[in-house]
GUFIVO-978248 format. One record per residue (C-alpha): residue number from 1; residue in one letter; x, y, z. Coordinates in Angstrom, 2 decimals. Layout:
residues N
NUM | a | X | Y | Z
...
end
This chain:
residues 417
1 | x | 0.26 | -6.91 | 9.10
2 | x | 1.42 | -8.79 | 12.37
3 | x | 3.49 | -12.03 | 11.59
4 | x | 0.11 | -14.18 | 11.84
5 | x | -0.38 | -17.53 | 10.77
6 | x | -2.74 | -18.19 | 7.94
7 | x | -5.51 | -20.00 | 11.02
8 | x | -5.16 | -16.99 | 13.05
9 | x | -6.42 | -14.66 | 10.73
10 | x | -8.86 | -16.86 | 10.23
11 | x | -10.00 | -16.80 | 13.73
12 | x | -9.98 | -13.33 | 13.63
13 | x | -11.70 | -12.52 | 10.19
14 | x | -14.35 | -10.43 | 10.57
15 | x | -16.19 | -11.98 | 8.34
16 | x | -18.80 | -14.24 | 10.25
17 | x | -18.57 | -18.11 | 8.88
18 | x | -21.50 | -19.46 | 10.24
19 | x | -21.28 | -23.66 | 11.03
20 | x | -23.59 | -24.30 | 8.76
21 | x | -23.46 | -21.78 | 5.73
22 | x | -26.62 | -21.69 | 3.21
23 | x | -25.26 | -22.80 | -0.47
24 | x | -26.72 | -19.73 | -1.52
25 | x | -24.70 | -17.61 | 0.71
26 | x | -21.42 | -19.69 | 0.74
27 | x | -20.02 | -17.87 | -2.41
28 | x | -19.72 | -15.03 | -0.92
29 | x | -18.64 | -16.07 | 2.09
30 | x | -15.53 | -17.82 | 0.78
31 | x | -15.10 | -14.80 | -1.59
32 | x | -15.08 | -12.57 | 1.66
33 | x | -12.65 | -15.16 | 3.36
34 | x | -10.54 | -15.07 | 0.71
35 | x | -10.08 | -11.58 | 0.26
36 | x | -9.24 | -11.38 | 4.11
37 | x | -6.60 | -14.20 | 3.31
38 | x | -5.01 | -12.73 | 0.68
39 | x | -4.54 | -9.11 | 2.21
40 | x | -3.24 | -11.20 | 5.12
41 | x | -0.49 | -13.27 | 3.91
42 | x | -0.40 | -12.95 | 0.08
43 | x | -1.59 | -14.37 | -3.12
44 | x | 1.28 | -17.06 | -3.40
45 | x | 1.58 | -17.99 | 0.50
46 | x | -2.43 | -18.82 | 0.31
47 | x | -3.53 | -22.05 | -0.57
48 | x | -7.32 | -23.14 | -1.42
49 | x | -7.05 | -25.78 | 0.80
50 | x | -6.31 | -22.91 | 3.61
51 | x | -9.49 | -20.80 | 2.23
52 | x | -11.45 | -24.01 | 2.55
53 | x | -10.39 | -24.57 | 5.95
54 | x | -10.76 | -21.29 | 7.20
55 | x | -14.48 | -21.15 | 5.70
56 | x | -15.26 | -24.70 | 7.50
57 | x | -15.91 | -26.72 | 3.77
58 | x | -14.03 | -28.73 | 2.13
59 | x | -12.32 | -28.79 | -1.07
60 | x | -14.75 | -30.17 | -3.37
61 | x | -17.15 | -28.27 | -1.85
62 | x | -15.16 | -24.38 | -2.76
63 | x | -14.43 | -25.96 | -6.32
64 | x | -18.29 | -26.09 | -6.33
65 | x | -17.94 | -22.16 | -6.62
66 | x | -14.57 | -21.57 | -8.08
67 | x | -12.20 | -23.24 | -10.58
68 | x | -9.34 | -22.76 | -8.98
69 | x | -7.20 | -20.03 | -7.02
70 | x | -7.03 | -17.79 | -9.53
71 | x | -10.62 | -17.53 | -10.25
72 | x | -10.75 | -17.09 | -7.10
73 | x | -8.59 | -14.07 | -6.83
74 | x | -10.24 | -12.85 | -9.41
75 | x | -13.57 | -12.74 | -8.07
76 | x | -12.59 | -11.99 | -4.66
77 | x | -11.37 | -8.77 | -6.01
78 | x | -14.11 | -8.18 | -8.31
79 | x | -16.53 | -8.15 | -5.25
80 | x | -14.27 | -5.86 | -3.19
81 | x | -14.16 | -3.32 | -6.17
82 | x | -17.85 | -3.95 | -6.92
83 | x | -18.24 | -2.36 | -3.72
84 | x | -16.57 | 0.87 | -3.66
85 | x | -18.28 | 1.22 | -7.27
86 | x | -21.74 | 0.76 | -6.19
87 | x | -21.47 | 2.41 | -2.81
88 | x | -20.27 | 5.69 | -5.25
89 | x | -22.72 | 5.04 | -8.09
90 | x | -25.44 | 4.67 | -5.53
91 | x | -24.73 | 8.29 | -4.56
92 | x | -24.56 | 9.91 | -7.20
93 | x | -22.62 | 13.07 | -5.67
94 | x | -22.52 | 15.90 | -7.42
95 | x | -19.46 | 17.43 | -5.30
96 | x | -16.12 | 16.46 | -4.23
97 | x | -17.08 | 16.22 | -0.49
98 | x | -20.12 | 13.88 | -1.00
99 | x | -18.27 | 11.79 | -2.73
100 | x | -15.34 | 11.66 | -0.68
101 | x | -17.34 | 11.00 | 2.24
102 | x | -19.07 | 8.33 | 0.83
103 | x | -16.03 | 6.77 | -0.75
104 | x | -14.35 | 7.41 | 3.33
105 | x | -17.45 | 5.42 | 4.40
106 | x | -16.96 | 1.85 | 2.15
107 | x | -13.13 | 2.19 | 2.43
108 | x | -13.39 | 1.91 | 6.29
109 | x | -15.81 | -0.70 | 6.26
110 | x | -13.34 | -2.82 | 4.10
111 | x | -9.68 | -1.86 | 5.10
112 | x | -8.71 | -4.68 | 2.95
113 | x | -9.62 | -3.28 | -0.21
114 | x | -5.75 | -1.15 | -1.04
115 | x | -3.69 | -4.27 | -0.30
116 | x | -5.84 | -6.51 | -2.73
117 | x | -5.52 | -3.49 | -5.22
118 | x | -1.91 | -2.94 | -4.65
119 | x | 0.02 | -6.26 | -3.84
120 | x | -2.30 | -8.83 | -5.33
121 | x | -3.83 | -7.58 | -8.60
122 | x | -1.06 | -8.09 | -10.63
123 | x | -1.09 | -11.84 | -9.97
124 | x | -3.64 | -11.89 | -12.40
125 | x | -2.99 | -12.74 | -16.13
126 | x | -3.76 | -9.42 | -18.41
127 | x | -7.42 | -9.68 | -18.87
128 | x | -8.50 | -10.84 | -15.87
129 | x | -6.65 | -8.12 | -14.27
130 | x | -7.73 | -5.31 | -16.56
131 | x | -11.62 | -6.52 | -15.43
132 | x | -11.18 | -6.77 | -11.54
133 | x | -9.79 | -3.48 | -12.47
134 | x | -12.17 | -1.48 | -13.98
135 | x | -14.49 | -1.17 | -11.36
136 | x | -11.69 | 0.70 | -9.28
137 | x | -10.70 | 3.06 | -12.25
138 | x | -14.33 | 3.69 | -12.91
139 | x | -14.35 | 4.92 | -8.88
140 | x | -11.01 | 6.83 | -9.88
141 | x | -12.55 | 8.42 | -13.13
142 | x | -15.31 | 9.92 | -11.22
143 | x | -13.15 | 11.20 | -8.47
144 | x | -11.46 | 13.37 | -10.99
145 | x | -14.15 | 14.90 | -12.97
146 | x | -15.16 | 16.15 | -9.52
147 | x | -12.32 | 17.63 | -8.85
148 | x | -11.80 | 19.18 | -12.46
149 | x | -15.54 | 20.45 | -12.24
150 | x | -15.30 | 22.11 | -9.07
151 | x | -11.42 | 24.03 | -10.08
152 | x | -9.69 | 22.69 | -6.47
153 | x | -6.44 | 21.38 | -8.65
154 | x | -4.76 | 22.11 | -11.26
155 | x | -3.77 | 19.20 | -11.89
156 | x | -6.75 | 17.01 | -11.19
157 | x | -5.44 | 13.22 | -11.85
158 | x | -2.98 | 13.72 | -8.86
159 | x | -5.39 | 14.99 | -6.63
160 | x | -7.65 | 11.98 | -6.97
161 | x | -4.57 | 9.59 | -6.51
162 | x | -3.74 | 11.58 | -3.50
163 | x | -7.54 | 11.18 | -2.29
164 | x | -7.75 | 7.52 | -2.86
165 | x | -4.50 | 7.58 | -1.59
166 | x | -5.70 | 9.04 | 1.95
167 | x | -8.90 | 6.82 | 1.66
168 | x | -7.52 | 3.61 | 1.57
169 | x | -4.19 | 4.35 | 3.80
170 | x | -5.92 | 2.69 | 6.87
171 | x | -4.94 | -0.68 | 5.46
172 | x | -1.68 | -0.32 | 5.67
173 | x | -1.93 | -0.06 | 9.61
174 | x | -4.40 | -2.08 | 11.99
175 | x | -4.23 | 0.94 | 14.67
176 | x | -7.97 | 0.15 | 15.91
177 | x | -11.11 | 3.03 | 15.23
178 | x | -14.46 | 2.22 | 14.50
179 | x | -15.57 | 2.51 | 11.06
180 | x | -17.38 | 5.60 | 11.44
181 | x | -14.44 | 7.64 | 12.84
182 | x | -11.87 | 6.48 | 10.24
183 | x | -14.36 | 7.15 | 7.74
184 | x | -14.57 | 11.09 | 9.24
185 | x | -10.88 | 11.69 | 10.00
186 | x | -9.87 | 9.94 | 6.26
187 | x | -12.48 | 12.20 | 4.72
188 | x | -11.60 | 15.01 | 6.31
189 | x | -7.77 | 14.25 | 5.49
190 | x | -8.47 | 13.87 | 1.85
191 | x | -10.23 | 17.12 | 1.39
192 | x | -7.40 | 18.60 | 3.02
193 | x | -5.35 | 17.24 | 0.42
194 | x | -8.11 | 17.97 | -2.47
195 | x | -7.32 | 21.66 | -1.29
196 | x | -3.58 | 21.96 | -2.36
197 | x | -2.62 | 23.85 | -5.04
198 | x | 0.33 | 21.86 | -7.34
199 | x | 2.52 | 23.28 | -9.53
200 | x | 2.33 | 21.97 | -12.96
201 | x | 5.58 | 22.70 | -14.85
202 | x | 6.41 | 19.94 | -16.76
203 | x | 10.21 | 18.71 | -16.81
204 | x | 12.57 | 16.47 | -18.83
205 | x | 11.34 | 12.79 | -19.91
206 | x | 12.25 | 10.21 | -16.55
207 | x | 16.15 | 10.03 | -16.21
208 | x | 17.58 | 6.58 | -17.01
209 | x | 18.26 | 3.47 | -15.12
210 | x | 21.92 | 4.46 | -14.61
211 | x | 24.79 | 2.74 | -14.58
212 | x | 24.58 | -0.82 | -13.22
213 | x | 27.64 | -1.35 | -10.54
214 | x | 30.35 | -3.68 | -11.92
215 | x | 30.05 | -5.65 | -8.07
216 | x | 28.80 | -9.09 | -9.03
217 | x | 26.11 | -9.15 | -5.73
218 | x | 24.97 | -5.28 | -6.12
219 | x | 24.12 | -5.92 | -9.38
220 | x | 22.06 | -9.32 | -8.94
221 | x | 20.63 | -7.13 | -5.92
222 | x | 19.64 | -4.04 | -8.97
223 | x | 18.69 | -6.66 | -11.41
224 | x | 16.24 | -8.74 | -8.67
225 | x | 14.99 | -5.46 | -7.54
226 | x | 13.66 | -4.56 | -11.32
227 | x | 11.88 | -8.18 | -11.92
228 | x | 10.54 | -7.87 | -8.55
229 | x | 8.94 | -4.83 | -8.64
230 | x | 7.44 | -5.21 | -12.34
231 | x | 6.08 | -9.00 | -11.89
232 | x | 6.43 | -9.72 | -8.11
233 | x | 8.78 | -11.68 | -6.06
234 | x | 7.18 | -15.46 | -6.37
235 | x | 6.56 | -14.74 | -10.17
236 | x | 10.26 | -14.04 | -10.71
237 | x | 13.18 | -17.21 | -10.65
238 | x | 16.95 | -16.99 | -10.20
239 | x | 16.92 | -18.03 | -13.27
240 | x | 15.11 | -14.70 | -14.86
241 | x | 17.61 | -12.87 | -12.74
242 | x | 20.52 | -14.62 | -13.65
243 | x | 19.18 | -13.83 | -17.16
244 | x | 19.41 | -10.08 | -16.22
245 | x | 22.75 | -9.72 | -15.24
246 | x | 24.10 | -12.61 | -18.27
247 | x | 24.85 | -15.51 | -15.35
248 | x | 24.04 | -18.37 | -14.99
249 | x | 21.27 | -19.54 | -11.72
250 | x | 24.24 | -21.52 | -10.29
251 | x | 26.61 | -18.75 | -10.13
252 | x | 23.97 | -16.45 | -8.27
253 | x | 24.28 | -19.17 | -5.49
254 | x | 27.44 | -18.14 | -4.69
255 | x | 25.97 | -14.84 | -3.57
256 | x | 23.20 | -15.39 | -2.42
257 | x | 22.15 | -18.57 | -0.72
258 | x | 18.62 | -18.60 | -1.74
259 | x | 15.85 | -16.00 | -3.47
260 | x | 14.39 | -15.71 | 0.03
261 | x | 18.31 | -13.94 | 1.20
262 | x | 18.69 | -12.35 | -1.95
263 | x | 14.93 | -10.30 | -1.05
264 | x | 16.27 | -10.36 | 2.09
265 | x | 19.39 | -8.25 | 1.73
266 | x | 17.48 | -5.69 | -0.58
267 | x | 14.91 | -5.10 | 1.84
268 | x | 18.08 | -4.93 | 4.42
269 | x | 19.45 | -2.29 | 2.44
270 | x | 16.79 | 0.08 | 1.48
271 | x | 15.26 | -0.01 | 5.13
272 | x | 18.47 | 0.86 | 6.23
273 | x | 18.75 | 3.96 | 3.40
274 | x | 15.46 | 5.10 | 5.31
275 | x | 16.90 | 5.16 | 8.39
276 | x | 20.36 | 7.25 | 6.90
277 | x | 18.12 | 9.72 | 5.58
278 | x | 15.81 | 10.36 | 8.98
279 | x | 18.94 | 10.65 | 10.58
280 | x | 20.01 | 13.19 | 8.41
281 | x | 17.11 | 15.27 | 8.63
282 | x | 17.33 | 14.43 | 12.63
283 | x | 20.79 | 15.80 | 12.71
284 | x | 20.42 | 18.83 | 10.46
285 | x | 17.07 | 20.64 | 11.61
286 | x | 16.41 | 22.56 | 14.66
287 | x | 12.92 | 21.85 | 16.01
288 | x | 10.63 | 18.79 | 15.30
289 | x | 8.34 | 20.58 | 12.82
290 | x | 11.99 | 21.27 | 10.75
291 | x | 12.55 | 17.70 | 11.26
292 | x | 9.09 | 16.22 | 10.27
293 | x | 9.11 | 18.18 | 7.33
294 | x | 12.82 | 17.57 | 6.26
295 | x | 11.71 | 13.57 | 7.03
296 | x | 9.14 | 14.16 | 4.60
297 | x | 11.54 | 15.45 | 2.15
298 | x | 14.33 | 12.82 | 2.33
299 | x | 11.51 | 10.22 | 1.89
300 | x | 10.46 | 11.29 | -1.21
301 | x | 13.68 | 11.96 | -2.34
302 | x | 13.97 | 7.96 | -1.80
303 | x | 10.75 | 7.12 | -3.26
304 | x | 11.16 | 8.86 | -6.57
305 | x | 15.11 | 8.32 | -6.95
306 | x | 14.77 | 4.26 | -6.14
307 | x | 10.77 | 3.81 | -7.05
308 | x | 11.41 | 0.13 | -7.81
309 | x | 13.26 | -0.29 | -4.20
310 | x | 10.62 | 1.29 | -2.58
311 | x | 7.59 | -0.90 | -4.43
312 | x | 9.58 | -4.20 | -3.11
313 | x | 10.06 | -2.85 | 0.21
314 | x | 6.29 | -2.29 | 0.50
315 | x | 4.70 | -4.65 | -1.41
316 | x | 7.26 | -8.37 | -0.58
317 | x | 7.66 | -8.24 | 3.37
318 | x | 5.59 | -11.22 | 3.26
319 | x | 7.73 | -13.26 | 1.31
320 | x | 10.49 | -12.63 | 3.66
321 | x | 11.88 | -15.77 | 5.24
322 | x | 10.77 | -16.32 | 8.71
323 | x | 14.17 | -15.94 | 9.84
324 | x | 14.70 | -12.18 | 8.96
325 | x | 11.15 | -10.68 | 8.56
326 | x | 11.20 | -10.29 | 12.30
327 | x | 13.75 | -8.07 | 12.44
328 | x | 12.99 | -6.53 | 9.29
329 | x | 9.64 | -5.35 | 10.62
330 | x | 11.39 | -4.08 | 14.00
331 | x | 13.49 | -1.80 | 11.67
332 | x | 10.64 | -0.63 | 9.47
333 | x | 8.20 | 0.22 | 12.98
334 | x | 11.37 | 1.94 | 14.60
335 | x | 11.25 | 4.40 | 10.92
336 | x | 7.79 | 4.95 | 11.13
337 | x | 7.48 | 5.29 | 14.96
338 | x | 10.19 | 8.42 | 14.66
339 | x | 7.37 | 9.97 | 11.92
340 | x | 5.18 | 9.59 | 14.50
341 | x | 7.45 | 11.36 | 17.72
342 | x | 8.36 | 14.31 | 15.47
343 | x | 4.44 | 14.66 | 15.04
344 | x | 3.38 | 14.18 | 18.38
345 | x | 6.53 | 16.79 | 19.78
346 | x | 5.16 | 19.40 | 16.94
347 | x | 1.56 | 18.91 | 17.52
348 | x | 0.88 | 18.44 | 20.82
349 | x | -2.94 | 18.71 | 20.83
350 | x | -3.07 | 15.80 | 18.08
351 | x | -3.95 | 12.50 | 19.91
352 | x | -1.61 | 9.06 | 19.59
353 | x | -4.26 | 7.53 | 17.42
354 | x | -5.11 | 10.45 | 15.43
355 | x | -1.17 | 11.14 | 14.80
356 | x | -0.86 | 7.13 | 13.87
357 | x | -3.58 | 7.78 | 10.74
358 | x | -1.86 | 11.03 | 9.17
359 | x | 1.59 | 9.73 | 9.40
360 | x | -0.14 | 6.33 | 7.24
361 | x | -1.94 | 8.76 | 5.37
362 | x | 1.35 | 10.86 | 4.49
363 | x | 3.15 | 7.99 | 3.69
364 | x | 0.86 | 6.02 | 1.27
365 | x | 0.47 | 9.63 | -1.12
366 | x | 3.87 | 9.37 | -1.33
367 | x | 4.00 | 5.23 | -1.95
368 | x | 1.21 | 5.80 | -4.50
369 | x | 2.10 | 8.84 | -6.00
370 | x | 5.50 | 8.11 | -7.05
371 | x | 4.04 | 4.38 | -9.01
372 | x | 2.75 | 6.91 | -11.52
373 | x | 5.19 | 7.31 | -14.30
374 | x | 3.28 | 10.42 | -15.39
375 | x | 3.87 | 11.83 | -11.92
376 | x | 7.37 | 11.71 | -12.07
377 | x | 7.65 | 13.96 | -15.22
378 | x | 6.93 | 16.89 | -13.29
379 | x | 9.56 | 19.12 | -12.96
380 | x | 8.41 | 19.97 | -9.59
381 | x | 7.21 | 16.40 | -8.50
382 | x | 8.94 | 16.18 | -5.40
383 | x | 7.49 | 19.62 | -4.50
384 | x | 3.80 | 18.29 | -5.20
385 | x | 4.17 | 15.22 | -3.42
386 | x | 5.19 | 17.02 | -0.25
387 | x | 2.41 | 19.08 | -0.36
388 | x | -0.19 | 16.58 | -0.48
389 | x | 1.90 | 14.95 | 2.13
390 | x | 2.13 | 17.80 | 4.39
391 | x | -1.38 | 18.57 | 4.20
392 | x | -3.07 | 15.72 | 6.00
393 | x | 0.29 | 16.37 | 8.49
394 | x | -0.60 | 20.08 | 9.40
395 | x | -4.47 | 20.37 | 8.52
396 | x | -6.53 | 21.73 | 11.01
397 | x | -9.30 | 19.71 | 10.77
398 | x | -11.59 | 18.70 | 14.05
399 | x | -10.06 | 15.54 | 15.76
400 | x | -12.21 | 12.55 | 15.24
401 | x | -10.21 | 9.69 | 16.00
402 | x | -8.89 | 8.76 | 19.37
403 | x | -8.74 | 4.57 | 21.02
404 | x | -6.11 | 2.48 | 21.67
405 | x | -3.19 | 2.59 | 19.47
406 | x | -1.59 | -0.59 | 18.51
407 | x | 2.13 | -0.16 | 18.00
408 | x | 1.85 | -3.04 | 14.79
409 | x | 3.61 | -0.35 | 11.97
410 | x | 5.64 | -2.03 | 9.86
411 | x | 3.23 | -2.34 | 7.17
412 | x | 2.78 | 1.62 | 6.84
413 | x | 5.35 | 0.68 | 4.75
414 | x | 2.95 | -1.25 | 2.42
415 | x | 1.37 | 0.77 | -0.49
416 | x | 2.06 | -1.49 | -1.36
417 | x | 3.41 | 1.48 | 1.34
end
């Protein structure tokens, strides 16, 4: 997302508030607000009193529907989900393709949807989140018995992560495409990536942790990394860190200023890992293709090796302090905009717009894929992941997306990516 204030994506939503809203539709349109809200700037950085504001009611009025912010969440996501359930459901596909086309059709009509699953789920206590939930894994549970039924993976889990991976990657960029053509090109991307064959050897139980440096800041920086991956950067205190790494609070302050540097300077550093690795594969390969792919490579090399890095660089850039998130973003575009050169150079016939939503969709598989512990156990997960990746890269399917391009990339990223 763009660095927006909380009233300007209000002013934008596209969620219609009309000036006089009927109590019986009112629920739903603060629900819808909401959601929009949340994607936007984050559970913790949204206030009811903005959602109230930004749907034209006042407090007592929103209380009317909710109890409080996290009911809110809560049922903000439950409708989102509710959707992508129903639209499926409603269906009733008997094959892969119909329902990947109809799952392509509710995901572009509410771009949203991944970042509320991703980044703002977990704010939810246990229950609460295991209900907004189910509705999403009952969506994912389909997905695979379609694949398993028609033999297009071996390994048919991973194939509907990659899917739903390629499906909802759109939110992670605001490059602007009408509904219908997302929902063609995204479909057409995920069957590409139902169609890979993966290699299923298993390997050794995850490797360890490691060994935790003996530096006083690089190990605050490991230890804040961990607890803000697992529970989330405004769930987490200096205190809990300190706690980590046996220190006190005070004597974090030392290091670190505030918890807004400490995120700060381990966002700093695994951005600028990124950029080591794409100019390694720059420097060592011999033709764009070679270097797209060998991009590809180093990335997930990153993303499996530092998993807990990569879930704070793509799921906290909104919690950076105003200060450093501009040039933070700057950094993460100028990563993402060489993905998108090296495609354009090796693909000439692609369109910008049409080369902006496969490098996305390439990136979240990989931001998604490597979340799933079981994933990693492969022996040849690395291999696996670049295929999926590669495929939505490379497929020859028909062009359906061309517009304007908006050069707004630092949240492909998110996957949350």
């Amino acid at each position: 997302m763009s660095d927006t204030t909380i009233e300007e994506v209000a002013m934008t939503s596209t969620t219609t508030v009309p000036a006089r809203t009927r109590p019986r539709n009112r629920r739903q349109t603060i629900l819808a607000v909401a959601a929009e809200l949340f994607a936007a700037s984050g559970f913790h950085n949204v206030s009811t009193d903005d959602i109230a504001r930004a749907v034209g009611v006042g407090a007592s009025a929103l209380y009317r529907h909710v109890r409080g912010k996290e009911d809110l969440l809560e049922a903000a996501l439950l409708a989102e989900f509710e959707e992508a359930r129903k639209s499926l459901d409603g269906a009733a596909p008997q094959d892969l393709e119909t329902a990947v086309q109809t799952m392509a059709s509710t995901f572009a009509q509410r771009r949203r949807m991944a970042l509320l699953w991703t980044r703002e789920a977990r704010h939810l206590p246990d229950e609460a989140r295991q209900r907004v939930r189910a509705p999403f894994y009952h969506v994912f549970e389909r997905l695979i018995q379609l694949v398993d039924a028609q033999g297009r993976s071996d390994d048919p889990e991973l194939t509907a992560l990659a899917v739903i991976a390629v499906l909802t990657s759109p939110a992670y960029h605001s490059t602007p495409l009408p509904a219908e053509r997302i929902a063609t090109l995204t479909a057409d991307l995920a069957l590409a990536a139902a169609a890979v064959r993966l290699d299923l050897r298993r390997g050794p139980a995850e490797a360890s942790q490691g060994v935790t440096s003996t530096t006083r800041p690089a190990a605050i920086m490991a230890a804040a990394t961990r607890l803000f991956s697992a529970r989330g950067y405004q769930s987490v205190t200096m205190q809990d860190i300190g706690d980590a790494v046996g220190a006190t609070s005070t004597s974090l302050y030392r290091h670190f200023a505030t918890k807004g540097d400490l995120l700060t300077a381990i966002m700093t550093r695994a951005t600028e890992a990124l950029h080591l690795g794409l100019d390694r594969a720059l420097a060592t390969s011999p033709t764009p293709a070679d270097a797209l792919r060998a991009t590809v490579a180093e990335y997930i090399e990153f993303a499996i090796d530092r998993a807990d890095l990569l879930w704070v660089l793509v799921a906290e850039l909104t919690n950076i302090p105003d200060s450093a998130r501009h040039s933070l973003r700057r950094a993460q575009s100028a990563y993402v905009a060489e993905w998108f050169a090296l495609l354009e150079a090796a693909r000439p016939e692609l369109g910008r717009t049409e080369v902006r939503f496969r490098v996305h969709a390439a990136l979240t598989i990989v931001n998604d894929a490597v979340r799933t512990p079981r994933v990693r156990r492969h022996a040849g997960v690395a291999r696996n992941i670049a295929r999926l990746a590669e495929s939505v890269l490379w497929s020859d399917v028909a062009c359906a997306a061309e517009g304007t391009p908006v050069d707004n990339l630092d949240s492909g990223m998110d996957n949350d990516g």
